[in-house]
N, C-alpha and C positions, 0 to 999 in steps of 0.2 A: 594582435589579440586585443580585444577592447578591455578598459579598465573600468571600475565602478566606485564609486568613492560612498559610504555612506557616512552620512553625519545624524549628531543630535541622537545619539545611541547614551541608553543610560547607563553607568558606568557599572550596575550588575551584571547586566546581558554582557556586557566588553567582556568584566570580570569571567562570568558563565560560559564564555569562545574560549578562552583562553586555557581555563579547566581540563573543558571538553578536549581541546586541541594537544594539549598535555597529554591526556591518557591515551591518546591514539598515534602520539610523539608526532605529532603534525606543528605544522606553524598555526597561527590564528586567521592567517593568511588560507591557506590550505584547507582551514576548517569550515573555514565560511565557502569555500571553492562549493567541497562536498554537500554543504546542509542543502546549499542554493541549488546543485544536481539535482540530488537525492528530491527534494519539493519539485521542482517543474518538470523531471521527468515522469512525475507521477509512477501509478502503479502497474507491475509488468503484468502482461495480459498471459494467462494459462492456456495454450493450447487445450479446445475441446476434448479429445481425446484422454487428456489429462483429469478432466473436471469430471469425466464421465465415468471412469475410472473410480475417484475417490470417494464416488458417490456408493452408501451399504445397500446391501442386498436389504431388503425390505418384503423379501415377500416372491409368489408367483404369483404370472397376470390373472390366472383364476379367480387369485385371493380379491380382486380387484373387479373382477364384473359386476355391472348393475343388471337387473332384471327391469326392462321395461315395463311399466306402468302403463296399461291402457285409460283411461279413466271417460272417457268420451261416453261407455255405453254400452 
């Protein structure tokens, strides 16, 4: 398992892992594990089906027809 060392960290942020790592009864070790996760795995992607789903009734496609416009003549 590779290791990461950071340095030159100002000592509120230290203080602020430390906090955080508290209330979750993690190491500061552990907490920094997670932040670094949780950030480069980005955001999980919602199966379509799901999206399509949450999306409100809005209406019938009726409510939604245009009436073509001849305008030429």
């Amino acid at each position: 398992m590779a290791q990461l060392m950071v340095r030159n960290l100002p000592e509120e942020l230290v203080k602020a892992l430390k906090q955080r790592a508290a209330k979750t009864n993690r190491s500061a070790e552990q907490e920094h594990r997670e932040i670094l996760t949780a950030a480069l795995r980005g955001p999980r992607r919602r199966h379509l089906a799901d999206v399509l789903a949450s999306m409100p009734n809005v209406g019938e496609d009726d409510d939604f027809v245009r009436e073509q416009v001849d305008r030429r003549g």
